[in-house]
C-alpha positions in Angstrom: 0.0 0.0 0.0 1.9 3.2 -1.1 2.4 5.8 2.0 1.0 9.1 0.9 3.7 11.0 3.3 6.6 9.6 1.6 5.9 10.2 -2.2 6.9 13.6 -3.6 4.6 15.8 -4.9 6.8 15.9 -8.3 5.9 12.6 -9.1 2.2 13.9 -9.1 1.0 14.0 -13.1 1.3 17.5 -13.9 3.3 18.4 -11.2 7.4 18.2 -11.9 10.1 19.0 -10.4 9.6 22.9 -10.7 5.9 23.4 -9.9 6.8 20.9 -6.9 9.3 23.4 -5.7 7.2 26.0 -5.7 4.5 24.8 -3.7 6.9 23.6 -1.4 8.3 27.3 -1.0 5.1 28.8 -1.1 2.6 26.6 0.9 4.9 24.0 2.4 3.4 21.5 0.6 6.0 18.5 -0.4 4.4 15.4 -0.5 1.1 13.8 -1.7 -0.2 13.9 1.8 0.5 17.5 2.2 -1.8 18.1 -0.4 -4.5 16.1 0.0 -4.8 18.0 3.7 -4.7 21.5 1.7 -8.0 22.0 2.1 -10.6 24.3 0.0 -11.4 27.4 2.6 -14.7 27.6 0.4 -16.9 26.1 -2.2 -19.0 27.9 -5.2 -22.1 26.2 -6.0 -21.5 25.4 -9.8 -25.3 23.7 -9.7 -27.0 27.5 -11.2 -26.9 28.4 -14.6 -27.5 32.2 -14.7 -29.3 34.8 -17.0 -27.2 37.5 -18.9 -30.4 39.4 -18.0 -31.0 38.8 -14.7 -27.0 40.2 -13.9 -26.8 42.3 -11.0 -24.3 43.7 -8.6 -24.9 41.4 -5.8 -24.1 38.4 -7.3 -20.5 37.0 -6.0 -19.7 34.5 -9.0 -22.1 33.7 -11.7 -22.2 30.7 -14.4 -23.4 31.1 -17.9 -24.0 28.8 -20.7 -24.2 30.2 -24.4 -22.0 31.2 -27.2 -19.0 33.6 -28.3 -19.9 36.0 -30.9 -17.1 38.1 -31.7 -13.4 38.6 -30.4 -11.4 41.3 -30.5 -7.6 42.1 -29.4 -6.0 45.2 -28.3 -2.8 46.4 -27.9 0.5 44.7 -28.4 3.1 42.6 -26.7 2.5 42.6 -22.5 -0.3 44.7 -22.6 -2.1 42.6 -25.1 -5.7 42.4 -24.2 -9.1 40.2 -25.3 -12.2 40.9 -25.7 -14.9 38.7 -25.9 -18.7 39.2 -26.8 -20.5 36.4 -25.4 -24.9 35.3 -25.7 -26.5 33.4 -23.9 -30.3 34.1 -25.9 -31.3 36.6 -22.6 -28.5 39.2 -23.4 -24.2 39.9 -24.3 -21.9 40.3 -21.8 -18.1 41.5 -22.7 -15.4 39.0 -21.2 -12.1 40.1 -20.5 -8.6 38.6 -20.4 -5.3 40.4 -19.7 -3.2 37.3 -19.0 -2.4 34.8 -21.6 -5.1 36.8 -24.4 -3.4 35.0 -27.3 -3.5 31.3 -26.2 -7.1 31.5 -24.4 -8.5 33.2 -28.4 -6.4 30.5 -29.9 -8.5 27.7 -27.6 -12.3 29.7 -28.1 -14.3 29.3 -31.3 -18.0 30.9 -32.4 -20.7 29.0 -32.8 -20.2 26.4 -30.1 -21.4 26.0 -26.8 -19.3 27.1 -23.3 -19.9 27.3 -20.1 -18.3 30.9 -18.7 -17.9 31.1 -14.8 -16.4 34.4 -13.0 -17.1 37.4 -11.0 -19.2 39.9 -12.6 -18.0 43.6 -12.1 -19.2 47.0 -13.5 -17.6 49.0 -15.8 -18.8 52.5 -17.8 -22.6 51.4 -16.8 -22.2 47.6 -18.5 -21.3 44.2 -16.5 -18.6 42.4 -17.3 -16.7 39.0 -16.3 -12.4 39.5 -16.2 -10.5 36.1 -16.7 -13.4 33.9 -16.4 -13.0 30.2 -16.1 -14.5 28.2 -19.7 -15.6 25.2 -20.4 -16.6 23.5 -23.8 -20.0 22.0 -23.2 -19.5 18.0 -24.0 -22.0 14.5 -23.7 -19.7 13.5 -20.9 -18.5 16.0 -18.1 -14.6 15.1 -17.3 -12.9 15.4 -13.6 -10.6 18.3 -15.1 -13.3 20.6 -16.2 -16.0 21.1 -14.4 -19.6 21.8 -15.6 -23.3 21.8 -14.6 -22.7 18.3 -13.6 -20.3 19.3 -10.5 -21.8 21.3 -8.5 -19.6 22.2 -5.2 -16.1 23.6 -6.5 -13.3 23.8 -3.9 -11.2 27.6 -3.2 -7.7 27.0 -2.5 -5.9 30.0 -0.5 -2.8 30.8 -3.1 -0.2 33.2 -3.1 0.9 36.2 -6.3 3.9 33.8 -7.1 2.0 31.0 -7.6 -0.5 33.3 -10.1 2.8 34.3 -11.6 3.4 30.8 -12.4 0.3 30.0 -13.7 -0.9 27.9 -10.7 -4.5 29.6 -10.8 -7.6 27.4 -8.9 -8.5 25.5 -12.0 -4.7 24.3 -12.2 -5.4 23.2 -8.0 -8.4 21.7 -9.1 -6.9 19.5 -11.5 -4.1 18.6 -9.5 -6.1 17.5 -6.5 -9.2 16.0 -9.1 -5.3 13.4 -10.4 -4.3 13.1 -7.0 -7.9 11.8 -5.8 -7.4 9.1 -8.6 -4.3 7.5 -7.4 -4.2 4.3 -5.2 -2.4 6.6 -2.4 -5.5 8.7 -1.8 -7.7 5.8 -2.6 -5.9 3.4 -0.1 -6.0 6.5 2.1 -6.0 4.2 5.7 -8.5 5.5 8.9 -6.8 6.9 11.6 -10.0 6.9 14.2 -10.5 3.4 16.3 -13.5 1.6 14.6 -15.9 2.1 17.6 -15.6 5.7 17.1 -15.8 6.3 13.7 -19.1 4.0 14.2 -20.8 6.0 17.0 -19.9 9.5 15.4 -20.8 8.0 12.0 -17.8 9.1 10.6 -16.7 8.5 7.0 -13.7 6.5 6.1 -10.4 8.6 6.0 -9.7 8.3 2.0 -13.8 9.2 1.4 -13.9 11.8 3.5 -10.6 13.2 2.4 -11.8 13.0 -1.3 -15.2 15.2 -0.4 -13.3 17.2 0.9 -12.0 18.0 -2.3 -14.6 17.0 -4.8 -17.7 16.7 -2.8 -20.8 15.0 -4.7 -23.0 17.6 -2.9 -23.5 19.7 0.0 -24.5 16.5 2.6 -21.2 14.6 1.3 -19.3 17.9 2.1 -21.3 18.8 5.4 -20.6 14.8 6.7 -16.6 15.1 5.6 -16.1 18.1 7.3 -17.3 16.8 10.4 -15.0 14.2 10.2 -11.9 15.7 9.7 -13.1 18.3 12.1 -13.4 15.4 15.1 -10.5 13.6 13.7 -8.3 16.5 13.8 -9.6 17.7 17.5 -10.0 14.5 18.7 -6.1 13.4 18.1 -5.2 17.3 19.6 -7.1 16.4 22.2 -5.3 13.1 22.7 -2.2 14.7 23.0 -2.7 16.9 25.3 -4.5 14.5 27.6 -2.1 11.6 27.0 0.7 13.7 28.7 -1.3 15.6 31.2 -1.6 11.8 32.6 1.9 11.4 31.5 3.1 14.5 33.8 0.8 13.1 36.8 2.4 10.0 37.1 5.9 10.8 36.3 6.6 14.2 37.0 6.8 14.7 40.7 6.7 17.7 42.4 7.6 19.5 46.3 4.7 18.3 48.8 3.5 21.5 50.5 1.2 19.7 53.6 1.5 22.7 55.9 -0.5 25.7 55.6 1.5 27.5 58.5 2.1 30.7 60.3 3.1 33.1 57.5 -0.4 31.9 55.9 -2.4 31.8 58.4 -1.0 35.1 60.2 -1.3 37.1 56.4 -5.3 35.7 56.6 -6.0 36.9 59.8 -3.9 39.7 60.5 -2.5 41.8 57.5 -5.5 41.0 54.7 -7.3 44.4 53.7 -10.6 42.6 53.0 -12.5 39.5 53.0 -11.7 37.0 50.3 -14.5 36.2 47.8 -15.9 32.8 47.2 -14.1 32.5 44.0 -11.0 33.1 45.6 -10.9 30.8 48.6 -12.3 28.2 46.2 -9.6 28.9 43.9 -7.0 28.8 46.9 -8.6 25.5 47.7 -7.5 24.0 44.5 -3.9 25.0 44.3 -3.4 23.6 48.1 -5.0 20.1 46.9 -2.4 20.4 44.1 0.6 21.6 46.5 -0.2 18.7 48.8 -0.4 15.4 46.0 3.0 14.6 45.5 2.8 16.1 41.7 3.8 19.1 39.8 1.4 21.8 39.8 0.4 23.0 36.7 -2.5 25.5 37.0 -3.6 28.5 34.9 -5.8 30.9 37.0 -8.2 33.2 35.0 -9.2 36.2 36.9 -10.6 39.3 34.7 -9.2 42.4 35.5 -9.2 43.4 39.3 -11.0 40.5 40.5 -7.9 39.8 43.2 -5.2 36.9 41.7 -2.8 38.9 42.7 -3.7 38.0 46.4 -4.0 34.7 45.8 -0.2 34.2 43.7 0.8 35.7 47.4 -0.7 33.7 49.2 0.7 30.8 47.3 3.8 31.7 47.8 3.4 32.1 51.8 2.2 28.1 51.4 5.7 27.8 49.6 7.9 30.0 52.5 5.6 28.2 54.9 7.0 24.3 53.4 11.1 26.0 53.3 10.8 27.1 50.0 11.2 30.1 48.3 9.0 31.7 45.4 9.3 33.8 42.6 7.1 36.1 40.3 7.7 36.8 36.6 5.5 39.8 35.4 6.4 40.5 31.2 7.3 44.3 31.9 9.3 46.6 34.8 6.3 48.3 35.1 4.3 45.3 35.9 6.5 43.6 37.7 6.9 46.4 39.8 3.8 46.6 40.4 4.1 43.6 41.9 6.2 44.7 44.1 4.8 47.5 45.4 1.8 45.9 46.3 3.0 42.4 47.9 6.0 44.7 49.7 3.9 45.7 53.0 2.3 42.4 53.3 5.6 40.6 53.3 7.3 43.6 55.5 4.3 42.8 58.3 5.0 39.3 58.1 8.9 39.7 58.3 9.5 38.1 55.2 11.8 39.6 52.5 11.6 40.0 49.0 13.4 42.2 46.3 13.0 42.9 42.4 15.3 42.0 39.5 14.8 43.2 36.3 16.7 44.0 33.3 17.7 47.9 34.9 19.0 46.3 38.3 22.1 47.4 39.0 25.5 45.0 39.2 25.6 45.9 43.2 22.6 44.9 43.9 22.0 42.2 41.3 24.9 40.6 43.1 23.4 40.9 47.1 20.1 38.9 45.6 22.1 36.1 44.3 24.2 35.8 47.3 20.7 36.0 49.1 19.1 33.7 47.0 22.0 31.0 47.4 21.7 31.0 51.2 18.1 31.0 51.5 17.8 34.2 53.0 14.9 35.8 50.3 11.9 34.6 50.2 10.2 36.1 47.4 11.6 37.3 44.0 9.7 39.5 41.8 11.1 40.2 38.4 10.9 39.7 34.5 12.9 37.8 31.7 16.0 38.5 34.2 14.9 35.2 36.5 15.0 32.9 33.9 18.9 34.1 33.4 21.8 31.4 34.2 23.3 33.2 36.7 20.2 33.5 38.9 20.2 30.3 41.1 18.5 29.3 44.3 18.8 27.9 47.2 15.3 26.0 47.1 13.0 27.2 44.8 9.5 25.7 45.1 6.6 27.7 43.6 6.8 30.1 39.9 4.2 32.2 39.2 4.1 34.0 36.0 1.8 37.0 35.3 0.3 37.7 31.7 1.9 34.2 30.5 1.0 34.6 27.0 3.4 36.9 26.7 6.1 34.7 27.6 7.3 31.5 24.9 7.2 28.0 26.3 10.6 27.8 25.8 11.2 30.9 28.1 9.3 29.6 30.6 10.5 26.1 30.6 14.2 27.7 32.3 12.8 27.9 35.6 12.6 24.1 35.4 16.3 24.0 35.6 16.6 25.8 38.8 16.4 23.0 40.7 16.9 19.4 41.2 13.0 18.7 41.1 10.6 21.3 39.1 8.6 24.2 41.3 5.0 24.1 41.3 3.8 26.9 38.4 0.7 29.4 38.8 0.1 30.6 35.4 -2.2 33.8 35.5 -4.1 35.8 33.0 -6.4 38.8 33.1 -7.7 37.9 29.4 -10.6 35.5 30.2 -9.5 32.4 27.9 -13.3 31.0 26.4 -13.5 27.4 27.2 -13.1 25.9 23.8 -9.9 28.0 23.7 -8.4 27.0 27.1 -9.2 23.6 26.0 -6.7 23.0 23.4 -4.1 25.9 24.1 -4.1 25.3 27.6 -5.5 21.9 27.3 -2.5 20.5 29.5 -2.8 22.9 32.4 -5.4 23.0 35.6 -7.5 25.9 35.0 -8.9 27.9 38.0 -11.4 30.7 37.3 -11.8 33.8 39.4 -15.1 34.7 38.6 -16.3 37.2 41.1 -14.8 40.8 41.3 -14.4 41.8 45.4 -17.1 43.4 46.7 -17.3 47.0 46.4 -15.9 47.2 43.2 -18.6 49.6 40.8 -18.8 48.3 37.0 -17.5 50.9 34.4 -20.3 52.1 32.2 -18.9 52.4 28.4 -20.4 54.5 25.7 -19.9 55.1 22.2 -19.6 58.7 20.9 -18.3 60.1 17.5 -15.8 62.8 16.4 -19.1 65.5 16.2 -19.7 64.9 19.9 -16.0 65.4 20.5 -16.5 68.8 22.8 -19.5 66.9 25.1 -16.5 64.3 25.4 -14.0 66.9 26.7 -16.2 68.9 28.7 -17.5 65.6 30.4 -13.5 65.0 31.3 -13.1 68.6 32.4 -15.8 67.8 35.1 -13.6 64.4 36.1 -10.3 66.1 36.2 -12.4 69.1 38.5 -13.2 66.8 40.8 -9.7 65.4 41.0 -10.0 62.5 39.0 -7.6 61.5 36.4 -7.8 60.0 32.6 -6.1 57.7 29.8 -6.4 58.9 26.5 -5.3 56.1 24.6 -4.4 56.3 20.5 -3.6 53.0 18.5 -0.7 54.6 16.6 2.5 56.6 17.2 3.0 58.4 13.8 0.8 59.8 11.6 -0.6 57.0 8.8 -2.6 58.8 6.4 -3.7 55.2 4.5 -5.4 54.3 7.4 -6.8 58.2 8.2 -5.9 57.4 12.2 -5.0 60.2 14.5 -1.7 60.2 15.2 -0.2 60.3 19.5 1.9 63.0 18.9 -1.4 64.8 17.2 -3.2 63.5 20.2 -1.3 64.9 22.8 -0.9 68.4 21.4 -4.7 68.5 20.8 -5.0 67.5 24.5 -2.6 70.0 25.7 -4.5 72.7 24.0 -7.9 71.5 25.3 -7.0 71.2 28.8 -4.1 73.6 29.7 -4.6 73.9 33.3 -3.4 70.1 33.5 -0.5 68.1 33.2 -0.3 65.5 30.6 2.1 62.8 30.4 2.9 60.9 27.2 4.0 56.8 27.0 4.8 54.8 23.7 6.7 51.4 23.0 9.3 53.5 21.2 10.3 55.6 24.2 13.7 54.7 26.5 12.7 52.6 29.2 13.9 55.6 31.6 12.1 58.0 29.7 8.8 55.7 29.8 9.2 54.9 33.1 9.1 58.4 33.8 6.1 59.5 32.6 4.1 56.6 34.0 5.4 57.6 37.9 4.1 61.0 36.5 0.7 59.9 36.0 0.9 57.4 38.8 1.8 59.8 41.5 -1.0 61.8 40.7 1.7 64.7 39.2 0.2 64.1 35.7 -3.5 64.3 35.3 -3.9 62.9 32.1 -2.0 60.4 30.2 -1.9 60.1 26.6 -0.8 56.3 25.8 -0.5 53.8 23.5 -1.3 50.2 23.9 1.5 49.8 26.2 -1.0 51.0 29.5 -3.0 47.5 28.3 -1.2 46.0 31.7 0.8 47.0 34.3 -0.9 49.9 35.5 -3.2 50.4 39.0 -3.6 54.1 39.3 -7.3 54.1 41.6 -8.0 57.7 41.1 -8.0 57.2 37.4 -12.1 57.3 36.2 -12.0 57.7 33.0 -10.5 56.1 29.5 -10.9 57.5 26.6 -9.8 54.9 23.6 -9.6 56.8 19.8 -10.8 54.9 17.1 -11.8 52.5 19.1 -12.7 50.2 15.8 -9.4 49.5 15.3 -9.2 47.2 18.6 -9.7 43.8 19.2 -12.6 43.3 22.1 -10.3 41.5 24.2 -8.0 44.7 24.3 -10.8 46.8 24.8 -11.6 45.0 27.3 -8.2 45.0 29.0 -7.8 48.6 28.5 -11.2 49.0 30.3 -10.0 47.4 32.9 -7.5 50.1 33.6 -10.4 52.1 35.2 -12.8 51.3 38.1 -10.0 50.4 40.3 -10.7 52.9 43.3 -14.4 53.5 44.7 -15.5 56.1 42.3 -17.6 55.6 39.1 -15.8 55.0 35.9 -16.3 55.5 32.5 -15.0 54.1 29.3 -15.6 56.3 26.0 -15.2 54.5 22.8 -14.7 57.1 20.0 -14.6 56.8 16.4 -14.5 59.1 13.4 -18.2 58.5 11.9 -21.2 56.2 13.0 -20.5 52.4 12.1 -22.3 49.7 10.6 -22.8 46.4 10.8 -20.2 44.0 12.3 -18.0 46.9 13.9 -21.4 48.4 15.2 -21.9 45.1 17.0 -18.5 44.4 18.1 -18.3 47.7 19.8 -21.8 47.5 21.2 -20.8 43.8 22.7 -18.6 46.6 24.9 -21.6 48.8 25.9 -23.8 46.0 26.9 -21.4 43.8 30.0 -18.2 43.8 31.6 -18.1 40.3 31.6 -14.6 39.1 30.2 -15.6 35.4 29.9 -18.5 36.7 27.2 -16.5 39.0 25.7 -13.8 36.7 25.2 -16.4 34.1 23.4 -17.3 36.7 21.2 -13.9 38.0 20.3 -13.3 34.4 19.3 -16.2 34.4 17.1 -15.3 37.5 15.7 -11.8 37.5 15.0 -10.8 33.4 15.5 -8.3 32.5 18.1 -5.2 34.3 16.7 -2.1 33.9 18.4 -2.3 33.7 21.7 0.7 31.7 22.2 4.5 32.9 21.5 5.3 29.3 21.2 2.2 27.7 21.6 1.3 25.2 24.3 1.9 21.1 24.2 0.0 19.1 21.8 -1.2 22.4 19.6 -0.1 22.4 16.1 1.0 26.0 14.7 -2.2 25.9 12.8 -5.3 23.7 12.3 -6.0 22.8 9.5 -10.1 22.1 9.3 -11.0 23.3 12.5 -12.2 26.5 13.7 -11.8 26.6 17.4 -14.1 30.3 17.3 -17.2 27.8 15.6 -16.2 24.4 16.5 -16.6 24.2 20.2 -18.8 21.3 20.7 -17.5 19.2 18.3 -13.7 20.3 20.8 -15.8 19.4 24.0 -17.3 16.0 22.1 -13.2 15.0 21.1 -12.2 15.8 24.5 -14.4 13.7 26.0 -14.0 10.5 23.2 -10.0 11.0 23.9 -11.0 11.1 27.8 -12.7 7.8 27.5 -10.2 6.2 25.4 -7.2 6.7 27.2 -9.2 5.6 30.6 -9.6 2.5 28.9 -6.1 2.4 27.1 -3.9 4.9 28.9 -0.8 3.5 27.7 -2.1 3.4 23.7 -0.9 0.1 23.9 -4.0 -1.8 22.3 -3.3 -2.3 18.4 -6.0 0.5 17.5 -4.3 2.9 20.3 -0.6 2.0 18.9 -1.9 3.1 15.6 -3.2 6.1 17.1 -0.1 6.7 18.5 2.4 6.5 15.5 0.1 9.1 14.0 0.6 11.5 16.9 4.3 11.3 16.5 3.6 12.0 13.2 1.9 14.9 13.8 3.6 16.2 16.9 7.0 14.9 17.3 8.5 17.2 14.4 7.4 19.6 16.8 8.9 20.4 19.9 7.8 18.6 22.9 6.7 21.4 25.3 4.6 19.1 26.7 6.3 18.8 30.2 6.5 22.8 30.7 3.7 24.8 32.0 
């Protein structure tokens, strides 16, 4: 049976050594398998033949079936150009080619019958098609050229160089319509055990790779994408779960039994306020992992200001509590200082020390931590990148816990394993609410905890929408903030002044600011600035010396100024809703009502309407989130992504596919209770495709 992975695409009829090359350069494709998984992103129903008279501007693509009357060439050499008069008995329509005019009138006659597919566009108050697709009508249909008879044609996403090269869709079409033919996609074999390919009623592998392709009709289609859907989530899903189980029985991690006086003293004594329900819960969980003899690996979801930053401490005192020591990795100085600032007088009550390295520490006092770190001395490091450096070693390091972890790479992380004989327990923690189909593939191998009650006290922020012609009810509404002492973001998605995209510009922004408000000091920060000079500005505005501060994206984190009430966010279309979000969550922080103003240049419409009304309507995270992921699709959330996820899936869409993810995960749960070790002859087969699919990969799967 010939292996589909190990047969180059050049030996493909109508491929070669050249054409091979180039869709190995330009979408990675080498092989016969490669191919067959290059999947259509869409289909045009080729089932309608159209009127020339009933033409109209709304119509995407259009099929015709008539006669050429005249043709006619223009110009000379490269700019040589066709035109075509084409009848169908309802009307003419002019078809155009600029490509290739010669050999296409050489292959065209009058008088017999075609069928003409394309795009119909508008042109000096006519319709017209440009390089439409023709095929002679014949008694018998063939595979290569599609007519009434074939009614679902694939889309293939191709690049300029391949047009260049004459690779067009017909040419794909063709290629996959020979490989479909050959006893390697035929002999295609099923990955998916039996039992579940019967339960799901799945199609074979090679028949739903094939109608994939060439579907017979739209239920063939619907049926094949469900199956490479599941097949693909369910083997992801496998993956990740396989060494979840993997890491619980083999990694092992510090026990942490004793929840002792630094705890329990910090609880009762130094704690400004009651914990919520979601947090003790959530502390519950992290003890039950401290205490089993494992790693911890848990990701803790807390939207903005709902208190994780209480309960990484309070980790950490169940860490210095056992004779360990604890660090925290923030992405940013200002974050991570942050940190600092706020966990300092709860360690200085409970007589515990703690310090900050970052990239700016000085040589002196980088070398006093180390020395303190080496005899067990300091108990709690906050920091960025700079503790995951060699030279930072410890004396017994037993709990991590990194802050805004998607913006760290796996491979960053994964250093901290190496600073000790046996791993710390990790806290992962996020304030961008993950939704659950999400968290269940790119987190898929880590606990997840969910903070899902903000402290009491804490006011929502009302958000409104306003345009540029309500710009002075704006700025007299942040006079009366600023009056009563109350300070503001204004925050711009640009730095310098783009006039493709018509955006206002910071440096625009902050002069028009000046000028509006020039009783008040205004700060400036942008990712271009020196980290001094950015610094600066922000212990302006913090302080309370600035009272407004004109920003870039770089406020999204890192900042907890309470007296700030209001943000201001220019062309706020231009933001994801997760960023929105975040930047919302800037405000609302002290006990006085917040606001969050959305402006843009004009009204919107439609999708942008909604996406910015989604804002307007909660504050909920976890249903923003969902709809950012139906919106905009996943994205990358990962610098390196997380065990068991490809770089990209091919079939499924984790924004639409989330029941068919929950349904894999809970097949792949089942299977592996039964099989754990994939070591029945369905699960061994099942597991030489995983390590074809994920050992060319690295193996992150051991790293939180």
């Amino acid at each position: 049976m010939p292996d589909a992975r190990k047969i180059d695409l050049q030996y493909l009829k109508g491929v070669g050594p050249k054409r091979a090359e180039l869709l190995r350069k330009e979408l990675g494709l080498s092989t016969f398998h490669d191919l067959m998984m290059y999947f259509p992103f869409r289909y045009i129903d080729r089932s309608t033949i159209h009127h020339v008279e009933d033409i109209n501007g709304e119509m995407p693509y259009i099929q015709l079936r008539g006669r050429f009357v005249s043709f006619a060439t223009h110009g000379e050499g490269a700019k040589l150009r066709l035109n075509a008069l084409f009848a169908d008995g309802t009307g003419t329509i002019e078809l155009v080619w600029f490509n290739g005019a010669r050999q296409v009138a050489r292959q065209l006659h009058t008088g017999r019958e075609y069928i003409v597919f394309g795009k119909p566009s508008e042109f000096n108050h006519r319709y017209n098609i440009v390089h439409p697709e023709v095929d002679e009508v014949r008694e018998e249909a063939t595979a290569t050229a599609p007519t009434v008879g074939n009614s679902l044609v694939g889309v293939y996403s191709l690049t300029e160089r391949l047009g260049t090269a004459h690779v067009t869709q017909r040419v794909m079409q063709r290629m996959l319509s020979t490989l479909m033919a050959t006893e390697a996609a035929r002999s295609l074999p099923t990955v998916l055990p039996a039992s579940l390919v019967a339960s799901r009623r799945l199609l074979p592998r090679a028949q739903a790779v094939r109608a994939m392709h060439l579907p017979q009709d739209v239920a063939e289609l619907q049926r094949a994408q469900f199956t490479m859907k599941y097949e693909e989530l369910f083997l992801l899903e496998l993956n990740i779960l396989r060494y979840m189980s993997t890491r619980g029985r083999k990694v092992k991690g510090h026990v942490f039994t004793r929840v002792g006086d630094y705890f329990n003293r910090f609880y009762r004594e130094v704690l400004p306020y009651d914990l919520t329900g979601a947090q003790k819960r959530v502390l519950r969980e992290i003890r039950a992992d401290m205490g089993s003899g494992r790693q911890m690996n848990r990701l803790l979801q807390g939207d903005v200001g709902s208190g994780k930053t209480v309960v990484a401490f309070m980790t950490a005192l169940l860490a210095v509590d056992n004779g360990f020591q604890a660090c925290v990795m923030a992405p940013t100085e200002i974050l991570a200082t942050q940190h600092l600032e706020t966990m300092t007088p709860w360690a200085e009550r409970l007589g515990l020390n703690i310090a900050l390295l970052t990239g700016s520490t000085r040589q002196s006092e980088r070398a006093v931590i180390h020395s303190r770190l080496m005899d067990g001395t300091l108990n709690i490091l906050v920091g960025t990148h700079a503790l995951i450096e060699d030279t930072v070693q410890w004396a017994r390091l037993g709990l991590a816990v990194i802050d805004e972890q998607h913006r760290f790479g796996v491979a960053q992380r994964a250093k901290l394993w190496d600073k000790g004989a046996v791993p710390p327990h990790v806290l992962v923690m996020t304030a961008t609410p993950i939704p659950r189909t999400l968290a269940m593939t790119v987190y898929g191998d880590l606990d997840v905890s969910v903070i899902d009650e903000l402290p009491p006290g804490r006011k929502p922020v009302t958000t409104v929408m306003r345009t540029d012609d309500q710009r002075e009810r704006v700025n007299r509404f942040i006079g009366g903030q600023l009056r009563e002492g109350r300070q503001v973001y204004i925050v711009y998605p640009l730095i310098e002044e783009n006039e493709k995209l018509d955006l206002l510009a910071l440096e625009q922004g902050y002069e028009m600011v000046c000028d509006t408000f020039p009783s008040y000091r205004v700060a400036m920060v942008h990712g271009r600035m020196k980290p001094a000079e950015k610094d600066h500005q922000m212990e302006l505005f913090a302080s309370g010396k600035a009272n407004i501060l004109v920003a870039t994206t770089v406020i999204e984190v890192g900042v907890n100024v309470p007296n700030a009430s209001v943000m201001v966010i220019e062309n706020a279309e231009r933001f994801g809703l997760s960023q929105l979000h975040q930047l919302r969550g800037r405000v609302g922080r002290g006990a006085d009502r917040s606001y969050c103003v959305l402006m843009t240049r004009h009204e919107l419409k439609g999708a942008t309407r909604h996406r910015l009304e989604v804002m307007t309507q909660t504050t909920d995270g976890f249903l923003i989130a969902e709809e950012d992921l139906k919106l905009r699709g996943p994205g990358d959330l990962e610098g390196t992504m997380q065990s068991g996820m490809p770089l990209e899936l091919h079939v499924a869409k984790l924004s639409q596919d989330g029941q068919i993810v929950q349904l894999a995960r809970h097949d792949a749960e089942q299977w592996l209770d039964n099989d754990p070790d994939l070591n029945s002859p369905e699960g061994r087969r099942l597991d030489r495709e995983l390590r074809l699919l994920f050992d060319k990969n690295h193996d992150w799967s051991q790293i939180s």
